[in-house]
C-alpha positions as CSV (number, residue, x, y, z in Angstrom):
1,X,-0.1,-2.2,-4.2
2,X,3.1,-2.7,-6.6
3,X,2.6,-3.7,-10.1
4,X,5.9,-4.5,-12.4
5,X,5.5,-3.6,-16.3
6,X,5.2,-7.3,-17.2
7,X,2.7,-8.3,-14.8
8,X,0.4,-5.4,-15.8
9,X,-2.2,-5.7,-18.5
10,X,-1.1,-3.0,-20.7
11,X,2.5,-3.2,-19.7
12,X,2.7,-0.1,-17.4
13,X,4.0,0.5,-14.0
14,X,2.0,1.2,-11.1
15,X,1.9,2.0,-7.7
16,X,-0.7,2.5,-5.7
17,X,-2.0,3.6,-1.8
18,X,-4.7,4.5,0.4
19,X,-4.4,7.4,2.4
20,X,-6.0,6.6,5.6
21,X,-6.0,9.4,8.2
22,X,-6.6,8.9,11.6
23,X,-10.1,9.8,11.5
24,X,-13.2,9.9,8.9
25,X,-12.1,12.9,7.2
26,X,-9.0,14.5,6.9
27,X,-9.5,16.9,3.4
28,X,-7.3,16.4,0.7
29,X,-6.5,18.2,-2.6
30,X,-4.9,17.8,-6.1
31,X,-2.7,20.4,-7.2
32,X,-0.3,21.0,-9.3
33,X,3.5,22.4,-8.7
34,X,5.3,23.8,-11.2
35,X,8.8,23.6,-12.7
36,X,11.1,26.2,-10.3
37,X,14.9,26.8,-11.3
38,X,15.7,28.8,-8.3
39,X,17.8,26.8,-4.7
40,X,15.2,27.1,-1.3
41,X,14.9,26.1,2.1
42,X,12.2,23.3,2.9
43,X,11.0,23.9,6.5
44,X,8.6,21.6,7.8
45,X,5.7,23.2,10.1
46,X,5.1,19.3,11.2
47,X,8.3,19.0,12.8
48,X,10.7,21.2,12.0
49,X,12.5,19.5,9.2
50,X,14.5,21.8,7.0
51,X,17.1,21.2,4.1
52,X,18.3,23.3,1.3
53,X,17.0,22.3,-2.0
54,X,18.7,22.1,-5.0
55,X,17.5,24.3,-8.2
56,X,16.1,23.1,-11.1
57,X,12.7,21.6,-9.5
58,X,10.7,19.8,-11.6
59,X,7.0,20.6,-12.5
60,X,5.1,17.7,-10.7
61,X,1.4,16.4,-9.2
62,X,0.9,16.3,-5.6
63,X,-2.0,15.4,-3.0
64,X,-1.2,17.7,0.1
65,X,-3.5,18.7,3.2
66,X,-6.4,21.5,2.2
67,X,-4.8,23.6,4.6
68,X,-0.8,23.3,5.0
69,X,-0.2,26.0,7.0
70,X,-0.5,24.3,10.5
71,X,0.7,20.5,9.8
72,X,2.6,21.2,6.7
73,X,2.4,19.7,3.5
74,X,1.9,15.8,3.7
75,X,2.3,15.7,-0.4
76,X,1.5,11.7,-0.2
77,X,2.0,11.1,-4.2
78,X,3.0,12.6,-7.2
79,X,4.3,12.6,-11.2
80,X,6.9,14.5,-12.2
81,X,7.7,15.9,-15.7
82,X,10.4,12.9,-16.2
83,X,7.8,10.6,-15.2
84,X,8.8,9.3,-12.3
85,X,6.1,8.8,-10.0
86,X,6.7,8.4,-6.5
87,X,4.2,7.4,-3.3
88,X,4.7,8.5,0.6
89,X,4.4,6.9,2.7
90,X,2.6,3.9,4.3
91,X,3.7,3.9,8.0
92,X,5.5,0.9,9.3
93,X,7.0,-0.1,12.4
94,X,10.3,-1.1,14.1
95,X,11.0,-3.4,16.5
96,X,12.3,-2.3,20.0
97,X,15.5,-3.8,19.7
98,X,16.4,-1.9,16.3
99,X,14.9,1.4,17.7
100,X,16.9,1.0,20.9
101,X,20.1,0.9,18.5
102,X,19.3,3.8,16.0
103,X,16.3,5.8,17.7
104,X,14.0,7.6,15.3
105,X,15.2,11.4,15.0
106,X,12.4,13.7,16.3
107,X,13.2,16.5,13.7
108,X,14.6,14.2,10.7
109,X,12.7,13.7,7.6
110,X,9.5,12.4,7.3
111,X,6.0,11.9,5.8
112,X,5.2,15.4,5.4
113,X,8.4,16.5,3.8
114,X,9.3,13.4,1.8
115,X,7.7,13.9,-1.6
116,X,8.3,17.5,-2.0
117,X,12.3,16.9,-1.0
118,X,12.7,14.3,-3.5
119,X,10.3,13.4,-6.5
120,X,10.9,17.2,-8.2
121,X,14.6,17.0,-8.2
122,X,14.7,13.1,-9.7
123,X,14.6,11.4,-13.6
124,X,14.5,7.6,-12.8
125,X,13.1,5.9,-9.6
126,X,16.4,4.3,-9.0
127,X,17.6,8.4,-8.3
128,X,14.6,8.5,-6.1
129,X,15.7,5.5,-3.7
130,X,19.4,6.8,-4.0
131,X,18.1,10.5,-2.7
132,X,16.2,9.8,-0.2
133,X,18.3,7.3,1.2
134,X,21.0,9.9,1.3
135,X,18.6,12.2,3.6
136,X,17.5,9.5,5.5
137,X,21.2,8.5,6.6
138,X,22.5,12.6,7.2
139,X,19.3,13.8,9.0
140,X,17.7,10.8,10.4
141,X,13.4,10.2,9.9
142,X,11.1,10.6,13.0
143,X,9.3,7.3,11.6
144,X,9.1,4.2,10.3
145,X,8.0,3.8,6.6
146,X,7.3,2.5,3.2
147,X,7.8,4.2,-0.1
148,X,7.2,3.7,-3.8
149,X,8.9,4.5,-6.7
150,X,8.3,4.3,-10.1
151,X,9.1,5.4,-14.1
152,X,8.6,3.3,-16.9
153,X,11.1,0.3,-16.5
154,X,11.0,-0.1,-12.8
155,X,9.0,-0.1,-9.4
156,X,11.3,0.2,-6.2
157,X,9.9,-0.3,-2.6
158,X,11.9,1.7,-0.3
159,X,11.5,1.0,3.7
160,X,13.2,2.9,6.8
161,X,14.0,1.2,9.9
162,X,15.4,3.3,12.7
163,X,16.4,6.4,12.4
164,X,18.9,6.0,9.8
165,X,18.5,3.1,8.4
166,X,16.8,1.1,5.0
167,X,16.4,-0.6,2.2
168,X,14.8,-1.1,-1.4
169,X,14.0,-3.7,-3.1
170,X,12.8,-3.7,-7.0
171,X,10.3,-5.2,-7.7
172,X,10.5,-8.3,-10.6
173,X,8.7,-6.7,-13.9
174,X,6.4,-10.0,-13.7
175,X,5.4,-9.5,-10.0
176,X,2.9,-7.4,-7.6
177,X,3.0,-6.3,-4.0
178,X,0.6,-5.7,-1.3
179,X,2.6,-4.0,1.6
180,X,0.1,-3.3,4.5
181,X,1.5,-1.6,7.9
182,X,4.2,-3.6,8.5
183,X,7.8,-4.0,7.3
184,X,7.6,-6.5,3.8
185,X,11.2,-6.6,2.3
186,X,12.2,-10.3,2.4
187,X,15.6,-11.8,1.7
188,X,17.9,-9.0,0.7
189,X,21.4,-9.7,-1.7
190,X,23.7,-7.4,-1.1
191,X,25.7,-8.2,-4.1
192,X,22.5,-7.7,-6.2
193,X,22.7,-3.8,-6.5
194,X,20.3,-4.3,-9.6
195,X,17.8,-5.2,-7.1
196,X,18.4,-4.0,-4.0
197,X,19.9,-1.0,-2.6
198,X,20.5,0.0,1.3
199,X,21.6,2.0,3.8
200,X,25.7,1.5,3.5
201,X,26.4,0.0,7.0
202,X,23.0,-2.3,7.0
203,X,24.8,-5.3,6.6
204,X,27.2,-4.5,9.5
205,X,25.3,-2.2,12.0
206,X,23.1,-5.7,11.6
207,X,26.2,-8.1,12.5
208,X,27.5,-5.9,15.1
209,X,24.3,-5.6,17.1
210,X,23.5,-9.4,16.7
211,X,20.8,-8.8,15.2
212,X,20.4,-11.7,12.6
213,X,18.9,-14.5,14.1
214,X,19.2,-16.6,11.1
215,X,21.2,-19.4,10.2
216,X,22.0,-17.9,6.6
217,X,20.6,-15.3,4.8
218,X,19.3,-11.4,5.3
219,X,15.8,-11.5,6.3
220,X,14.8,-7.7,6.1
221,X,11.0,-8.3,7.7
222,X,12.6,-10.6,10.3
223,X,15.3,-8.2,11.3
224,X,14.1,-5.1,11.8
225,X,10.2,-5.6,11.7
226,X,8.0,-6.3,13.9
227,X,5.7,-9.3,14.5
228,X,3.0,-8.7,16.6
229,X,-0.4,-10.1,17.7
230,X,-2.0,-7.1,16.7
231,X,-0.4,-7.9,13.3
232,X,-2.9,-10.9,13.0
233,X,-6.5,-8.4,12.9
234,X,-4.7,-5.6,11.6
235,X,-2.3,-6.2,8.9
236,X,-1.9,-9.7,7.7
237,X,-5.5,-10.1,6.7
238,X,-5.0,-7.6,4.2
239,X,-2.7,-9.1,2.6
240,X,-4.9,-12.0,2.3
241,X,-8.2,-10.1,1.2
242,X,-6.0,-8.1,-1.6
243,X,-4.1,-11.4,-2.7
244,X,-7.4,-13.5,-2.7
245,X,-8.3,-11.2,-6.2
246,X,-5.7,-12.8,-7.7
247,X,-4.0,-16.6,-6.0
248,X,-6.8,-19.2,-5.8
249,X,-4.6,-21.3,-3.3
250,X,-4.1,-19.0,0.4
251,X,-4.9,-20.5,3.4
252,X,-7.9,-20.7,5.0
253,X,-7.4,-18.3,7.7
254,X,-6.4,-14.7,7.0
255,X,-3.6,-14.8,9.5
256,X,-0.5,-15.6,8.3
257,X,2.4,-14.1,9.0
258,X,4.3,-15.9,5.9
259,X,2.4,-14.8,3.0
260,X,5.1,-13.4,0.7
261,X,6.2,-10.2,-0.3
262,X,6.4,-10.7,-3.6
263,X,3.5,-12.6,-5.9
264,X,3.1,-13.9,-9.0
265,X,-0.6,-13.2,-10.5
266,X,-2.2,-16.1,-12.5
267,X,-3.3,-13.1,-15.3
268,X,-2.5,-9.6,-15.9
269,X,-3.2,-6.5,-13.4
270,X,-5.7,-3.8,-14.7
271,X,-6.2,-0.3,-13.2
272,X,-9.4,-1.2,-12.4
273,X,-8.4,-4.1,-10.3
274,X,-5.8,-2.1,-8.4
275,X,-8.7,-0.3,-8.1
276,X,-10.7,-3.3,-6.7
277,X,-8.2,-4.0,-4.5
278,X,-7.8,-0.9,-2.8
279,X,-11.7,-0.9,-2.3
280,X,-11.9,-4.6,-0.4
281,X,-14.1,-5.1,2.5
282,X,-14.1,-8.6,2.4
283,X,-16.7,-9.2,0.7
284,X,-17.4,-12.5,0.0
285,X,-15.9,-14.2,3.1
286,X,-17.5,-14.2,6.6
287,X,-15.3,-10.8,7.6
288,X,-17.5,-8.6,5.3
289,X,-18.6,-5.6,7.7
290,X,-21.6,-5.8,5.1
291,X,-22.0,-9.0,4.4
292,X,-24.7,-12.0,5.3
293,X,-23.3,-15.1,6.5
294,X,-21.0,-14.1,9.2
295,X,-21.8,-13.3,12.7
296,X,-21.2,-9.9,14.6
297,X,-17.8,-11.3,15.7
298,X,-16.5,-11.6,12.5
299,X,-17.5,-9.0,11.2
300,X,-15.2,-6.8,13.2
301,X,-12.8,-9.0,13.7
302,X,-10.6,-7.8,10.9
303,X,-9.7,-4.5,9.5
304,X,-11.0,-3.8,6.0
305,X,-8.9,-1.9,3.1
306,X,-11.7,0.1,2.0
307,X,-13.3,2.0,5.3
308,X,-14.2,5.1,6.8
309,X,-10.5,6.5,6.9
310,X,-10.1,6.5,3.5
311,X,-9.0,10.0,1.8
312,X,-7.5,9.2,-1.0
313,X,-6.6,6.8,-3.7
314,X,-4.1,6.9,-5.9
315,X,-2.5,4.7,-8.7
316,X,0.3,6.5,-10.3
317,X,0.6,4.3,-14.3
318,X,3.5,5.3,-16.0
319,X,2.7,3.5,-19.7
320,X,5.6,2.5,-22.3
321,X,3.1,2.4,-25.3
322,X,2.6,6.3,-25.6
323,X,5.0,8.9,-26.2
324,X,6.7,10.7,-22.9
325,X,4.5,14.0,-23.2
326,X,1.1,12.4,-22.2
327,X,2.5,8.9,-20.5
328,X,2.2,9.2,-17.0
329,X,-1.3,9.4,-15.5
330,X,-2.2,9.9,-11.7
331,X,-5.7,8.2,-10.9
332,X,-6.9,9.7,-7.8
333,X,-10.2,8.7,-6.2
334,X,-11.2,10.8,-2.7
335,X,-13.8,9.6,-0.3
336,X,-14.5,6.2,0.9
337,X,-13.4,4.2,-1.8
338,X,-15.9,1.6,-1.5
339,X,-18.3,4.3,-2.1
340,X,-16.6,6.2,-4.9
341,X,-13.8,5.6,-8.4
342,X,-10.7,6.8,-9.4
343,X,-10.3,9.1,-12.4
344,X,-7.0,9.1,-14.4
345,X,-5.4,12.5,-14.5
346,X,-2.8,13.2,-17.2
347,X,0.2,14.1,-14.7
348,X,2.0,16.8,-17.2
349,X,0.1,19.6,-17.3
350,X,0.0,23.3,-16.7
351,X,-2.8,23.3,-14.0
352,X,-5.4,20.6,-12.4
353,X,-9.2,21.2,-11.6
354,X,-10.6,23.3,-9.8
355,X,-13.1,20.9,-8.3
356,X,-10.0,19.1,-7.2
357,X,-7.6,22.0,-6.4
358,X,-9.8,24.1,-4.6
359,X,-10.8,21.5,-1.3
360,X,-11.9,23.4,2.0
361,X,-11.7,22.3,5.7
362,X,-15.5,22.8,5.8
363,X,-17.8,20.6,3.9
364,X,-19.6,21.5,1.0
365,X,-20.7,20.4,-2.6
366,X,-18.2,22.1,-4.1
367,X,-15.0,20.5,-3.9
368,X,-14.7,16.6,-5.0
369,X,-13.3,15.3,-1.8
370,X,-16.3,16.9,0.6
371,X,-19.0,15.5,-2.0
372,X,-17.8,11.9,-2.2
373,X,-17.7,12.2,1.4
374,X,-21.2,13.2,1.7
375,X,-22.6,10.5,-0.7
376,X,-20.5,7.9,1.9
377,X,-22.2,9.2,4.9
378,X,-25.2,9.1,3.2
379,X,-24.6,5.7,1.8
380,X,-23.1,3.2,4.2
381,X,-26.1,3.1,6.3
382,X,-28.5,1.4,3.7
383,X,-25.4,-0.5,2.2
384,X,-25.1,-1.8,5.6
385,X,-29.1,-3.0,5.6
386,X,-28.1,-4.7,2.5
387,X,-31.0,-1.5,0.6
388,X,-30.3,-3.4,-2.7
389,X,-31.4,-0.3,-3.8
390,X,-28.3,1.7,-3.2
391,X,-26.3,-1.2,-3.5
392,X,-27.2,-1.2,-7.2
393,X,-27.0,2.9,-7.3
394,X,-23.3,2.2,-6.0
395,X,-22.4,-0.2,-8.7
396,X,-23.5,1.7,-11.4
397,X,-21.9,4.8,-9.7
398,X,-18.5,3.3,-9.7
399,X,-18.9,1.7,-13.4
400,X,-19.8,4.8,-15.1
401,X,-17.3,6.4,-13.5
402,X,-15.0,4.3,-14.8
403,X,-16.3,4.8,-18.1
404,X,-16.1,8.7,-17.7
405,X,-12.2,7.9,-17.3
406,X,-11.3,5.2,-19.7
407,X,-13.2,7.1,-22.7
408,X,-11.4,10.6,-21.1
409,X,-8.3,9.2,-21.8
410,X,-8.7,7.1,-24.9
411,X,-10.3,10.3,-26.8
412,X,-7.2,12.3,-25.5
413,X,-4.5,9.7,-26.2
414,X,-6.3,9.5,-29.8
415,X,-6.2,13.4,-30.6
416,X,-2.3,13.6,-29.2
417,X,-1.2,10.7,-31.6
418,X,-2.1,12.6,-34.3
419,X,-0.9,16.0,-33.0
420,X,1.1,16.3,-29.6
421,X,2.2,20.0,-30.0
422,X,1.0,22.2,-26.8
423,X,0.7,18.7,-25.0
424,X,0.9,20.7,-21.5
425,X,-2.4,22.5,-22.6
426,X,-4.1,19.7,-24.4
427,X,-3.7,17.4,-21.2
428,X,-4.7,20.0,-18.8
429,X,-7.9,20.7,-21.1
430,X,-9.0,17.1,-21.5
431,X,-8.6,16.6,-17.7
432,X,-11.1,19.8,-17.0
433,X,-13.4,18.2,-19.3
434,X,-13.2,14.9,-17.8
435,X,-13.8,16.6,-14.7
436,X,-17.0,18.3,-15.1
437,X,-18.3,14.9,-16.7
438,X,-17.2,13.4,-12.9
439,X,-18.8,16.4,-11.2
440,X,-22.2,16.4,-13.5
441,X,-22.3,12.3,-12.2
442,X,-21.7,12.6,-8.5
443,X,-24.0,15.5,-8.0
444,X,-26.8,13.2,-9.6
445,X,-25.5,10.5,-7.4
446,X,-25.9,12.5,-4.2
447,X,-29.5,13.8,-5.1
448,X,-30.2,10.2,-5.8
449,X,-29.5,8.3,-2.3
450,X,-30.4,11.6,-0.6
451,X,-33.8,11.0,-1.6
452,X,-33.7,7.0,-1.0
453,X,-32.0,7.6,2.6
454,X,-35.5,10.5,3.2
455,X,-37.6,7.7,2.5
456,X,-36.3,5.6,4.8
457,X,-36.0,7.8,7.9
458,X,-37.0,6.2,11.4
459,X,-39.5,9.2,12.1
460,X,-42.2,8.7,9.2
461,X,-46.3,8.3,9.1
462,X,-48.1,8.1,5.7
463,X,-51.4,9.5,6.4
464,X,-54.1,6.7,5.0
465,X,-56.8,7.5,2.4
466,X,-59.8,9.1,3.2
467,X,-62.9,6.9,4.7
């Protein structure tokens, strides 16, 4: 989800994504990578990817794998010191025709490498779509994609097609975005380069391959992307569920291929609606997994955002109301987000965590992603029996969390006002703090519904009172 400064409630930016893995758990960790003056080579252990990088890398948040030594890095999202914050990537895919033309490039950039190749060595978003367009078009990607960029005037959605080719579009300060799996750039202007900005021989390599079916016009989605049945369960209706929060007028059935790209909220976007959104199971509508009025059909009929696949949320808010040492915050939630919150992380700091820092491919209590895990797998089984209960645990789970976060920042953004000398050390210090607060709550949480789920186990006999 894409929210322009104008459209949001406090006039920030924000971008925002699930990581879903392929499977229930994938572990995930929040680190941070400091400022580094010195040229290197990036090699990619995914695919073999390298490039030289320039010096002069800035200091900058990141979400990579627990362990990167086999699969590489897989950054996924990140603030850097300029505060430009920058998501990667939701994948996407290409039609046949397009990838017959310009095939994807087995060993050219891709989700693994893209973060750490471009976000430290950028000041504005704008450089950000301009770099990695540049890498895109000498080395090729091996996939299909859709990237986010932001800093504190602009939001730019950046989307491959091919193996050389793209396109980004910013997004109107008075607008949001939900972009599922699929390609989502409308109508592009190529004499708009205040709005748009693509791969130099789009336009043509487009003409010359008769690609344009249209009368008039530069249909992005309709060029390149595909349009599949599949779409119709797996995409489309979530772009419906995520724009019900805010449009009181879609249509009935959460199929539509022709919902648009960009939207126009009735009332300004809060964290904790992005929040919201990233979290929807339907609920409320016949498709809920969880819900009471409609049948097993469907209830599986559609894919949910919030699921098992979740890792990790994050919504990068780069605020204009604050000075630039303490602006940029990266909310990060880790679990099933249904079943956990995101906490807002100032992004310029010296270090992050441990709890966070510190994840391990083995599960434990120690590290935040493994116990919000845990409290999900403990969890969703009464929260699917409707255990009002746990439902109610949940609630109040997620709001004080919330509340952990808002006051975390409001009583650091207070103290900087009034003194914003060592911010580095200040920020990184009221993040540890917040943190334990989080820790102290979830470890409560997980002793709580371990002890409801115990009482409710299959294999259980209460002895009766003596005669």
């Amino acid at each position: 989800m894409l929210v322009g400064k104008e459209a949001s409630v406090d006039h920030a930016t924000m971008i925002a994504r699930n990581e879903d893995a392929e499977g229930g758990i994938n572990p995930k960790r929040l680190i941070y990578v400091p400022a580094q003056a010195e040229s290197r080579e990036f090699v990619s252990t995914f695919n073999g990817f390298h490039v030289q990088l320039p010096g002069d890398a800035l200091g900058h948040t990141l979400t990579p794998m627990a362990d990167t030594t086999t699969d590489g890095e897989w950054g996924e999202s990140g603030i850097n010191s300029a505060n430009v914050g920058m998501s990667a990537t939701e994948t996407e895919f290409t039609n046949a025709a397009m990838l017959g033309l310009d095939p994807l490039v087995p060993d050219g950039i891709g989700e693994e490498a893209m973060l750490s190749t471009v976000l430290p060595f950028v000041k504005t978003a704008r450089e950000g779509v301009r770099r990695l367009g540049a890498l895109i078009s000498e080395f090729g990607t091996c996939e299909s994609n859709g990237i986010a960029f932001s800093d504190v005037d602009e939001v730019w959605y950046f989307e491959t097609v091919g193996g050389h080719h793209w396109a980004a579009q910013r997004i109107p300060d008075d607008a949001y975005v939900i972009a599922p799996n699929q390609t989502g750039i409308q109508e592009i202007r190529f004499d708009d380069p205040d709005h748009f900005i693509a791969a130099p021989d789009l336009e043509e390599f487009a003409e010359k391959n008769h690609l344009n079916t249209a009368k008039e016009g530069f249909n992005f989605r309709e060029i390149f992307g595909e349009d599949l049945r599949s779409d119709r369960f797996y995409n489309t209706p979530r772009v419906w569920s995520a724009q019900r929060h805010f449009q009181k007028d879609l249509p009935e059935v959460p199929e539509s291929r022709t919902l648009p790209f960009i939207q126009h909220a009735p009332r300004k976007i809060s964290v904790q609606d992005v929040a919201m959104v990233l979290s929807d199971h339907m609920q409320g509508t016949p498709y809920d997994p969880y819900g009471r009025t409609g049948n097993a059909e469907e209830k599986s009929r559609y894919r949910p955002i919030g699921m098992n696949r979740n890792q990790e949320m994050h919504i990068l808010e780069i605020r204009n109301d604050v000075p630039v040492s303490y602006r940029s915050i990266h909310w990060l939630a880790m679990g099933m987000n249904p079943f956990t919150f995101p906490l807002p992380f100032y992004a310029n700091v010296n270090d992050t965590p441990e709890f966070w820092k510190n994840t391990t491919n083995d599960a434990t209590t120690e590290n935040w992603y493994w116990l919000n895990k845990i409290v999900a797998n403990m969890v969703d089984p009464l929260f699917a029996k409707r255990d009002q209960d746990v439902m109610n645990r949940i609630l109040n789970f997620r709001r004080a969390g919330f509340a952990i976060g808002t006051g975390a920042v409001a009583k650091a953004d207070a103290a900087l006002a009034q003194d914003d000398s060592d911010a580095a050390a200040k920020l990184t210090a009221a993040n540890d703090a917040m943190a334990a607060q989080a820790v102290a709550l979830a470890k409560t949480m997980l002793t709580d519904v371990t002890t409801l789920a115990a009482d409710r186990l299959t294999l259980q006999f209460e002895k009766g009172g003596e005669m």
